[in-house]
Kinemage of the C-alpha trace (Angstrom):
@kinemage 1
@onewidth
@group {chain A} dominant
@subgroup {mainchain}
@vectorlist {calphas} color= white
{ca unk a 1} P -28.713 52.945 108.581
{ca unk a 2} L -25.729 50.623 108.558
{ca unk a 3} L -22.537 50.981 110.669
{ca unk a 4} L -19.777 52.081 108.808
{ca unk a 5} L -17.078 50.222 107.688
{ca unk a 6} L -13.300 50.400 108.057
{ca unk a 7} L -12.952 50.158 104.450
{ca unk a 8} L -9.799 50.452 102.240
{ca unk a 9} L -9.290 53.689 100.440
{ca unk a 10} L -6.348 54.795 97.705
{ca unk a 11} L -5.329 57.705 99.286
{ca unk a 12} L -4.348 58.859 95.805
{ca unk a 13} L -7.793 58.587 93.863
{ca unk a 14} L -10.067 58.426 97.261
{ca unk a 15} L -12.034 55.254 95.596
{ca unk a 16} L -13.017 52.505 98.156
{ca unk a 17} L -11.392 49.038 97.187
{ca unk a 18} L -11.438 45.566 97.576
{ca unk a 19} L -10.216 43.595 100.641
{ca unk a 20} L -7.200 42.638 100.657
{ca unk a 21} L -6.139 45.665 98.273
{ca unk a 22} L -4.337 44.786 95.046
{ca unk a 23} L -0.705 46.242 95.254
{ca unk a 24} L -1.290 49.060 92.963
{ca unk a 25} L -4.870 50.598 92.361
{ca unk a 26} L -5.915 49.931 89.139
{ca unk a 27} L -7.470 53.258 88.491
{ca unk a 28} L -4.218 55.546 89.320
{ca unk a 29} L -2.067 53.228 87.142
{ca unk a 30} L -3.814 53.949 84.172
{ca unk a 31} L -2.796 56.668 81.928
{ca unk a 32} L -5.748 59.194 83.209
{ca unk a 33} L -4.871 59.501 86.366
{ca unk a 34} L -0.998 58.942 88.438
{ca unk a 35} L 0.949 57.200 91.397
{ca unk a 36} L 3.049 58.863 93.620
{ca unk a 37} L 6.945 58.689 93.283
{ca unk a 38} L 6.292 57.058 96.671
{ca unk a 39} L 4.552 54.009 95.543
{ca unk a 40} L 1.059 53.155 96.435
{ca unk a 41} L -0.302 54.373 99.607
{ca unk a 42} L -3.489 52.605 101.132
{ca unk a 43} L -5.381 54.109 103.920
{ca unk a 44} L -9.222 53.043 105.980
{ca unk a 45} L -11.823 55.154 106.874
{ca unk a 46} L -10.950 54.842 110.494
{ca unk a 47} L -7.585 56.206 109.655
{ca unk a 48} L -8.817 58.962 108.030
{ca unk a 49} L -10.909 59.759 110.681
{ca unk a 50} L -8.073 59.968 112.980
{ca unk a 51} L -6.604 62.662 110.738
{ca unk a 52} L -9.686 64.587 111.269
{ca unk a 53} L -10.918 64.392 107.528
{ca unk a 54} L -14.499 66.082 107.510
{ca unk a 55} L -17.110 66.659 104.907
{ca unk a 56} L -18.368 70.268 104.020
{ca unk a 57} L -21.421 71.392 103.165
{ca unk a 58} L -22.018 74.047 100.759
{ca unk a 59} L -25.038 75.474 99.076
{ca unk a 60} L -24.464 76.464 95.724
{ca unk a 61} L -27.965 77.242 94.648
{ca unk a 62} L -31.446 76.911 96.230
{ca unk a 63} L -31.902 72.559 96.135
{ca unk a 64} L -27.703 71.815 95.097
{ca unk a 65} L -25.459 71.861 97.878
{ca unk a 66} L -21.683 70.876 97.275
{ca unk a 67} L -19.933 68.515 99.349
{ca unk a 68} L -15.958 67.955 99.275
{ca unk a 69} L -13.885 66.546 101.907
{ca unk a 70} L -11.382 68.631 103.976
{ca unk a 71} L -8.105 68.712 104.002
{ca unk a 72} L -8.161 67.362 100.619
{ca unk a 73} L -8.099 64.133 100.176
{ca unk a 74} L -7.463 62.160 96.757
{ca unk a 75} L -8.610 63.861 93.884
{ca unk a 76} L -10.281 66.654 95.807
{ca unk a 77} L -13.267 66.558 94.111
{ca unk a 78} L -16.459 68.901 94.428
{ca unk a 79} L -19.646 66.467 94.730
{ca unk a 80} L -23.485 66.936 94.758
{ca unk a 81} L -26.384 66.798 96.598
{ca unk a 82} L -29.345 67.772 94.136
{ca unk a 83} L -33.074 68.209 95.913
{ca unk a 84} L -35.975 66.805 94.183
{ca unk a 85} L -39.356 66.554 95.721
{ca unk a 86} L -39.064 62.318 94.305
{ca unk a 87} L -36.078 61.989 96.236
{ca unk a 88} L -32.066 63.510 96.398
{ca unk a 89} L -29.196 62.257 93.864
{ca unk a 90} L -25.866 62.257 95.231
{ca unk a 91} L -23.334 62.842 92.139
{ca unk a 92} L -19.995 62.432 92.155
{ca unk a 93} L -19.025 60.609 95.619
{ca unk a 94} L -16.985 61.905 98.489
{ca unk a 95} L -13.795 59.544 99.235
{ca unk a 96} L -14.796 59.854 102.786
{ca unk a 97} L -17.813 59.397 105.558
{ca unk a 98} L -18.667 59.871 108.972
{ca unk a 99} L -21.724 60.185 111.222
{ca unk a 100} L -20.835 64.141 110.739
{ca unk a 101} L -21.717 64.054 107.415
{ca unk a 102} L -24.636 61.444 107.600
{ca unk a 103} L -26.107 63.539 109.979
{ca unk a 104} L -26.137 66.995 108.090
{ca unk a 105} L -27.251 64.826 104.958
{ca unk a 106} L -30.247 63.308 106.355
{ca unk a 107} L -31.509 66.404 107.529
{ca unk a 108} L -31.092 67.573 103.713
{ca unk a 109} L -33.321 64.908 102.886
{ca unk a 110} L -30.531 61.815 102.820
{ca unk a 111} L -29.718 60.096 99.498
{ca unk a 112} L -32.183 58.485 97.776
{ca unk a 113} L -29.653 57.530 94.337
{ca unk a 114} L -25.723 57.983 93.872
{ca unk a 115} L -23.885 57.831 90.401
{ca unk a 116} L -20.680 58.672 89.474
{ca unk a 117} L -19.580 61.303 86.240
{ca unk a 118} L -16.651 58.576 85.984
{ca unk a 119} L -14.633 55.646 87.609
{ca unk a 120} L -12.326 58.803 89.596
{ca unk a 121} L -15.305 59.591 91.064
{ca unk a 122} L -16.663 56.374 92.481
{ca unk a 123} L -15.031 57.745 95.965
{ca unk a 124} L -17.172 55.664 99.032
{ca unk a 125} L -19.766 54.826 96.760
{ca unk a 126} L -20.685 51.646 98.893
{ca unk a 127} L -20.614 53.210 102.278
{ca unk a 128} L -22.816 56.396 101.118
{ca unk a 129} L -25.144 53.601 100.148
{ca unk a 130} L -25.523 51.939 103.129
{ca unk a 131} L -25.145 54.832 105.271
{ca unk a 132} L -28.924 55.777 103.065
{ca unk a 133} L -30.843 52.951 103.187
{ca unk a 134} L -28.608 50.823 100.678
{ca unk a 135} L -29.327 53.517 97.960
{ca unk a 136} L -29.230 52.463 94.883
{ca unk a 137} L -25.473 53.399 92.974
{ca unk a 138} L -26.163 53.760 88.798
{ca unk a 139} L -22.836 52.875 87.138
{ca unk a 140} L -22.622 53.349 83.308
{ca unk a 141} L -21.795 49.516 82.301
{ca unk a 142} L -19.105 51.095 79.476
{ca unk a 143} L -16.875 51.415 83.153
{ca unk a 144} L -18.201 49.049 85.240
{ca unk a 145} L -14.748 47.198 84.956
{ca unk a 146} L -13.742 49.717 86.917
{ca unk a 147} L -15.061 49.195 90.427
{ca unk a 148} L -13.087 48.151 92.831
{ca unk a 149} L -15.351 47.246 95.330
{ca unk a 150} L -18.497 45.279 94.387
{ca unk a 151} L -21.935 45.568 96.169
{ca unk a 152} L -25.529 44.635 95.300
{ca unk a 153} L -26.839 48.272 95.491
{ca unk a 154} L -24.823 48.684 92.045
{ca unk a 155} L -27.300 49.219 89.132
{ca unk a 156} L -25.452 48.884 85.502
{ca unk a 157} L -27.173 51.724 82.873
{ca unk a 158} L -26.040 51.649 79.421
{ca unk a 159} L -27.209 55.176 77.870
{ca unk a 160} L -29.784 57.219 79.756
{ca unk a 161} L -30.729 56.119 83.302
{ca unk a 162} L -33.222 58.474 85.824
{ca unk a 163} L -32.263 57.372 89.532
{ca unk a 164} L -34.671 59.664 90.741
{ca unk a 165} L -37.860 61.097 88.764
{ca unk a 166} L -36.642 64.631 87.462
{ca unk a 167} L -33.226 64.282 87.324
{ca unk a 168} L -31.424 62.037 84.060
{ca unk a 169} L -27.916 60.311 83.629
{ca unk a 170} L -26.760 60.588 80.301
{ca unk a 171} L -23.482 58.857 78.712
{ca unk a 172} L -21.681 61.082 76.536
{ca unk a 173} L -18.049 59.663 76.944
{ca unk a 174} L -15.164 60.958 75.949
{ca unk a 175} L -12.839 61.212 79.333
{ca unk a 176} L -14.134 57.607 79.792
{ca unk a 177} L -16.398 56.190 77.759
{ca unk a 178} L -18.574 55.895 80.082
{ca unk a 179} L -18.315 58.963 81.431
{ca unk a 180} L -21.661 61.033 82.066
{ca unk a 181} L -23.672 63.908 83.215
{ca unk a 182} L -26.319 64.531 85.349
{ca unk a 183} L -29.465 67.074 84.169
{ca unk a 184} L -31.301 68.453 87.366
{ca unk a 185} L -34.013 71.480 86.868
{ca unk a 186} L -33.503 74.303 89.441
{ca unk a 187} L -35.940 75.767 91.289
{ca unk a 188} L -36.101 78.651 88.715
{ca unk a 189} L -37.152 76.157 86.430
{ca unk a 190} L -33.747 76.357 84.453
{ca unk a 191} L -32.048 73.343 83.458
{ca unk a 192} L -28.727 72.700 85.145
{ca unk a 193} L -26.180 70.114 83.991
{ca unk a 194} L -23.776 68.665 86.581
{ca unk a 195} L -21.273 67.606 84.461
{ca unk a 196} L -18.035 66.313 86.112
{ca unk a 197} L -14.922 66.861 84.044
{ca unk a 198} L -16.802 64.735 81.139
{ca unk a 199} L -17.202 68.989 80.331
{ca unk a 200} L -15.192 71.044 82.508
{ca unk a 201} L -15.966 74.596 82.701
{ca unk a 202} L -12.508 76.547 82.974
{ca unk a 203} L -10.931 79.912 84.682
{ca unk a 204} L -12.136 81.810 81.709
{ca unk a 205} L -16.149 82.477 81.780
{ca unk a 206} L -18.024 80.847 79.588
{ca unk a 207} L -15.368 78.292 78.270
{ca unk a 208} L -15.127 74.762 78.832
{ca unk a 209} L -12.966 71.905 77.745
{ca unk a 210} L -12.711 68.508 77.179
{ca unk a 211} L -9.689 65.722 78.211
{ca unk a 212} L -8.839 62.289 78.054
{ca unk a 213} L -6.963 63.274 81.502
{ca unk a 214} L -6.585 66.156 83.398
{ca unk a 215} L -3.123 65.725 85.533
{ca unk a 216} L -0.939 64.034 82.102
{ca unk a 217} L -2.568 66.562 79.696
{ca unk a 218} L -4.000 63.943 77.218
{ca unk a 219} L -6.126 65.663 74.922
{ca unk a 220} L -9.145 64.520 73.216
{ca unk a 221} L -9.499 64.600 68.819
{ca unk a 222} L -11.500 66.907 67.030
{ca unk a 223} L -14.186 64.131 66.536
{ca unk a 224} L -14.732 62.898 69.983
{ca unk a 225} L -15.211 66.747 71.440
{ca unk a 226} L -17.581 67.249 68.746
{ca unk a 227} L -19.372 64.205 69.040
{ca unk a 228} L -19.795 64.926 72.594
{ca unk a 229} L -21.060 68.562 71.938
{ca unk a 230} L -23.505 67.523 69.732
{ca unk a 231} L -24.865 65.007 72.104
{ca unk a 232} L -25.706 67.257 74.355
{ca unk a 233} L -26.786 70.597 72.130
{ca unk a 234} L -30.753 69.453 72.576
{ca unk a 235} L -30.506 69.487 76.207
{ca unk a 236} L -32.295 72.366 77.349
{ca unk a 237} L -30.207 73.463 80.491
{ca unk a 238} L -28.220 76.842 80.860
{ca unk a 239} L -26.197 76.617 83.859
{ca unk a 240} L -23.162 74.040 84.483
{ca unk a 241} L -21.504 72.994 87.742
{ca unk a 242} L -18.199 70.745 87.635
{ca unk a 243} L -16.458 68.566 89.868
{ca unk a 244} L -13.835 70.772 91.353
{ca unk a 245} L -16.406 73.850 91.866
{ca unk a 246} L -16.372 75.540 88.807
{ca unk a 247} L -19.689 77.070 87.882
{ca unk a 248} L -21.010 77.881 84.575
{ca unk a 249} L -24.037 80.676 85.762
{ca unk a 250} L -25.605 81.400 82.406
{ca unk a 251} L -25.384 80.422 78.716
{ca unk a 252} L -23.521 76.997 79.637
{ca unk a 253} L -25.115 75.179 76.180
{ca unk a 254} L -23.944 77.843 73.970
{ca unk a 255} L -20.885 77.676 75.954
{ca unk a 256} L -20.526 73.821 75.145
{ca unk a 257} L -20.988 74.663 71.309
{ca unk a 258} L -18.750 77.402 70.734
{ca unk a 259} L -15.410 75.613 73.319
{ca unk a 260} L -15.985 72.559 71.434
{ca unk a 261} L -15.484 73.963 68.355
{ca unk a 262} L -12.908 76.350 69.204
{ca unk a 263} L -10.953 73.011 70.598
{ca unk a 264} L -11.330 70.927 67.528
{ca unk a 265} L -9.989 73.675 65.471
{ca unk a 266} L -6.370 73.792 67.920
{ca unk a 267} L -6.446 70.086 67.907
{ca unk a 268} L -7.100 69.528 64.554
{ca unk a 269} L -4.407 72.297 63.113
{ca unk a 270} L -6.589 74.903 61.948
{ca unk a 271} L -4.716 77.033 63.972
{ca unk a 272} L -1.070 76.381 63.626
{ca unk a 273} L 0.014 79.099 62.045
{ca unk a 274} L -0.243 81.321 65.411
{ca unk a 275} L 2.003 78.645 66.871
């Protein structure tokens, strides 16, 4: 295991970046994602440690635990630790470490492979990889522009990659377009799709959507949010988890099919006459 690192950290986004830091991070000045009225605000692990910034640990289903860092910290995303007997995947990354959190991981198993849903979730992806052994960190080459820190652990996928035996990355765009999902099989046997916001499941049950960004309410067209439901209709897999802790607990692929479709109808006009 490798000491950690005071590295530089958007306190906005939570993505580790490159020393010295450009003056604006390149990821919240795009249209996805936002700055603060403030202006760009930088921060280090260290200092974040001094703010007593912690890592949770919660298990969401026998082999997937969630992890999200408290208080909330950039995004505030909801990350994963999926068991395999080959090995663990972390998905999604925390935008913060400590010897807390390295600790109650290892005795999960550690991290054996980290990838990212999208460029907003990159979080600490280098320091989770040293912290395990220099794990190896899949990044869909469609957004590999978008690192901000560079390391050798990084392994470039185009399509499909499997960072651990049993569990598959898949590209299916559409927030980015690289942005991807993970497929994991429970212990039930049942496939489960961690799925970022590339699909978001939403407050009602058994909906989903799709967005080009969540905070500035871009919307995707008709064609892309079908394009991405049929990409993944074949995938056997019937629950969903997303990146701020929404769960999907039965029926997610028919749930996929019928939001999409509902969606590209609203986008598309079919529905304007109830407007």
């Amino acid at each position: 295991m490798t000491a950690l690192t005071n590295v530089t950290i958007c306190r906005t986004c939570g993505v580790e970046t490159s020393t010295p830091p450009p003056d604006v991070c390149p990821i919240c000045s795009d249209d996805r994602q936002w700055l603060p009225t403030s202006g760009q605000d930088w921060t280090t692990r260290e200092q974040l440690e001094f703010e007593h910034h912690s890592v949770s640990i919660v298990e969401r289903e026998p082999g997937l635990y969630a992890l999200r860092v408290e208080p909330k910290l950039g995004i505030g995303q909801t990350c994963y630790l999926a068991q395999t007997e080959h090995g663990n995947l972390l998905f999604d990354v925390p935008p913060y470490i400590d010897e807390d959190v390295i600790a109650a991981v290892s005795d999960l198993g550690g991290v054996q492979a980290i990838a990212a849903s999208h460029p907003h979730m990159f979080g600490l992806q280098l320091e989770w990889s040293a912290a395990f052994d220099d794990a190896p960190i899949f990044v869909c080459r469609a957004d590999a522009h978008w690192v901000q820190r560079e390391g050798m652990n990084i392994w470039r996928y185009y399509q499909f990659a499997e960072p651990v035996p049993g569990v598959r990355l898949m590209r299916i765009g559409g927030h980015f377009p690289g942005s991807a999902v993970a497929m994991w099989t429970g212990q039930d046997g049942q496939g489960v799709m961690l799925s970022g916001d590339t699909i978001a499941p939403v407050a009602r049950s058994g909906w989903v959507t799709f967005m080009r960004s969540f905070p500035n309410y871009l919307p995707l067209s008709a064609g892309v949010v079908r394009r991405i439901a049929a990409s993944v209709a074949d995938l056997d897999f019937d629950r969903m988890y997303g990146n701020f802790g929404q769960t999907i607990s039965s029926g997610a692929r028919e749930a996929v099919a019928t939001s999409a479709e509902r969606y590209a109808e609203w986008v598309s006009g079919a529905h304007d006459k109830l407007t």
